[in-house]
Each structure stands twice: as structure tokens, then as C-alpha cells.
N, C-alpha and C positions, 0 to 999 in steps of 0.2 A: 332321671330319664324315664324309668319305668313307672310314675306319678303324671310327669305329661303325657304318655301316652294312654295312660288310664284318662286322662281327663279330656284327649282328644279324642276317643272313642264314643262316648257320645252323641256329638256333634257328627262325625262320619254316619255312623249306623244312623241318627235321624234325617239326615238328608240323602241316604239310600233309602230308606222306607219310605220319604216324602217323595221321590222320582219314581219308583215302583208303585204308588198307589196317584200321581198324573194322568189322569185320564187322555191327556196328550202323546202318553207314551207308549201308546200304545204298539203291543207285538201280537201276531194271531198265537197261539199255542197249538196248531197242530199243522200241516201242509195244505198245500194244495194244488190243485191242477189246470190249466188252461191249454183247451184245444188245438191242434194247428188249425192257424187263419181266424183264431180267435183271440179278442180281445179279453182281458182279465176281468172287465166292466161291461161287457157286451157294447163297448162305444166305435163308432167305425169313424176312424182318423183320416182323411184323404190330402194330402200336404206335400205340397212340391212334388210333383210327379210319385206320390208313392203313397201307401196305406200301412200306417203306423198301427200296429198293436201290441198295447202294453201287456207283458207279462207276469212282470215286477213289480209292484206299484213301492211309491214311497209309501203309502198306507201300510202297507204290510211289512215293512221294514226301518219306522221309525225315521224315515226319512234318509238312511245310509245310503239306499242307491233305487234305481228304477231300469229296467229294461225294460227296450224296445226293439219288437223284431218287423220289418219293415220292409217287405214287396215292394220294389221298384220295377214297372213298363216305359218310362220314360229316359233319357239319358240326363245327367247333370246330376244338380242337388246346390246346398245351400248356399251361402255365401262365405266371403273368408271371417273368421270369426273367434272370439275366445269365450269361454269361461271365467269369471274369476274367482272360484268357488268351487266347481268339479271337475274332474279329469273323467274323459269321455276314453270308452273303449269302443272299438269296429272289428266283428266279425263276422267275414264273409260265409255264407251258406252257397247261393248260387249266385254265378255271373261272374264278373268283373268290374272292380273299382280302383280309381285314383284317390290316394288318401294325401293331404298335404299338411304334415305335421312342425311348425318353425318353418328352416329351410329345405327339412326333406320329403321330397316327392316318393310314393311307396306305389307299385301297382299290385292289387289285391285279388289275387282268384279265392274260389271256392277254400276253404280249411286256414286263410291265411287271416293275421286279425293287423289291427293299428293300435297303439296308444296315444293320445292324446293328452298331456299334462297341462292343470289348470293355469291359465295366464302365458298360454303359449297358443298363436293363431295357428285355428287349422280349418281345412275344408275337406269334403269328398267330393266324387262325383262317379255315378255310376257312367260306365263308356262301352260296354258290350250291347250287343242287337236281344233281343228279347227279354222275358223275366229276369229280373237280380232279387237278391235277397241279400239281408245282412241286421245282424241281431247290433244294438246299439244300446250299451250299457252307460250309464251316469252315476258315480259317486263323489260324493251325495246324491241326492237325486236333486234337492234344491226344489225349484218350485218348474220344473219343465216338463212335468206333465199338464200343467196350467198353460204354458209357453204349446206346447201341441196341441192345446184346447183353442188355444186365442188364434193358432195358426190354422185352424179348421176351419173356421168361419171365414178366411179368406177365398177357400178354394182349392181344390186341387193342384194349380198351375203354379208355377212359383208369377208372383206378383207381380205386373209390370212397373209399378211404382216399386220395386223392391227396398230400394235404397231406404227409402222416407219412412214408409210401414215400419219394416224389419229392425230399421235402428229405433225405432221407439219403443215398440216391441221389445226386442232384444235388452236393450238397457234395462226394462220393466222386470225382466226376469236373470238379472244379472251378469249378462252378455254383453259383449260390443262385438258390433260390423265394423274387420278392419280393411275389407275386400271385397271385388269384386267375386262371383261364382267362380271356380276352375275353368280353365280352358281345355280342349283336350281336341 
């Protein structure tokens, strides 16, 4: 016993040293900080009635997760929808939101948050009169910060073509549209 594991050791210790010198793997080695009403990239995101700014990038975390903290003036938000790949968190800062997770409907104020688990459709929609806010985390992060990028060049508005766009879209970064927006 104590011969194979002598002889499995090598083989682990080289393919940790080979992952730790991937320049794909990369992790920063010290903190840092991002403004309020700042973006981590200085990039300004305006998408579906809201302005998304990343805090978290998957760059700085190896791709584990990415948050986004995201000013909404408009009422609604996206469509019904899954992941197949990340479990999406929602926490409220200001306003009021409807989160719809599976079968359950949640109404979200200020300090309250949603989980979301992947391959289970869910949607929000913000439903209060003025500012909302609410910080939205993704682990993994996947590739959705690319998916807010692709969704930038649409517009501000959510799309009047939703349907067509967004599921192509959506598929492209590992999603599916399995619904219309929330009603409220």
C-alpha cells in the first residue's frame, strides 16, 4: 500500500505544479477595491432597464464566481430562464423585488436575498416606484460576463424582439428562455 502511494505521488505533485504554473489559472495575489457606482473595468453596462456593474470579475477568481451589483429605474427584468451550469444568488440593497425560483414566488425588500439553483427556472422583477438595487452573484461565473457584454450592445430597453434575440443569446452562454418576463 505504502509503494503505491509512493508511486502515486509523483504524478499528483506534477500535475499540481503543472496547474499552478497555467497561465490560465490565474488568481490576483493581493485585494482590491471597486467604487460605489463603479465598475471593476471602468465598463458602463445599461441592460434591461438597469446598469450592471461588475465587482467580481471571473478574472479575479479563476472563473468560480462573478458579481454584479446593478441599479434598476425601470420596473420588470429578464425573462423566465435557467442556468445549466451556475446557481445565481439575489441580494436586495434598495427597493423591491419579485424573485421566482421553480414554483416559488419570494417578494424581496431591502437586506432580503433569493437563491437560485442551477437547472431550475427562475426570473425577477423589480416592482417598487423609484431606485432599486440589488447585488447578483453567479457561481461559477461561466461566461456571463460576456452574456452582459453581448447584452449591451442591444440597449438599455429590454428588446422588443425578446423572444428570438435572448434565446440565442441565452443558449450561446449556457442558458435557456423557458418564459415569458414576470408579471406583477
Amino acid at each position: 500500500m505504502k509503494r503505491r502511494l509512493f508511486l502515486q505521488f509523483p504524478l499528483v505533485a506534477s500535475a499540481l505544479i503543472a496547474e499552478a504554473q497555467d497561465p490560465n489559472n490565474y488568481r490576483p495575489d493581493k485585494g482590491f477595491k471597486v467604487e460605489a457606482g463603479k465598475d471593476r473595468y471602468q465598463e458602463e453596462l445599461l441592460i434591461m432597464g438597469g446598469k450592471f456593474d461588475c465587482k467580481v470579475s471571473a478574472k479575479n477568481t479563476n472563473g468560480a464566481l462573478c458579481i454584479y451589483d446593478t441599479v434598476r429605474q425601470e420596473k420588470g427584468g429578464p425573462a423566465l430562464h435557467l442556468h445549466h451550469n451556475q446557481d445565481e444568488w439575489f441580494y436586495i440593497i434598495k427597493g423591491e423585488f419579485i424573485v421566482k425560483v421553480g414554483n416559488e414566488l419570494f417578494n424581496l425588500k431591502a437586506g432580503d436575498s433569493a437563491f437560485a439553483p442551477r437547472k431550475i427556472p427562475h426570473a425577477f422583477a423589480k416592482i417598487s416606484e423609484g431606485e432599486a438595487q440589488m447585488l447578483v452573484l453567479f457561481q461559477p461565473a461561466g461566461t456571463m460576463e460576456d452574456f452582459f457584454k453581448e447584452m449591451n450592445k442591444l440597449g438599455s430597453s429590454v428588446p422588443k424582439d425578446w423572444e428570438h434575440v435572448l434565446k440565442e443569446l441565452s443558449r450561446t452562454h449556457g442558458m435557456e428562455i423557458v418564459g415569458p418576463p414576470l408579471k406583477f
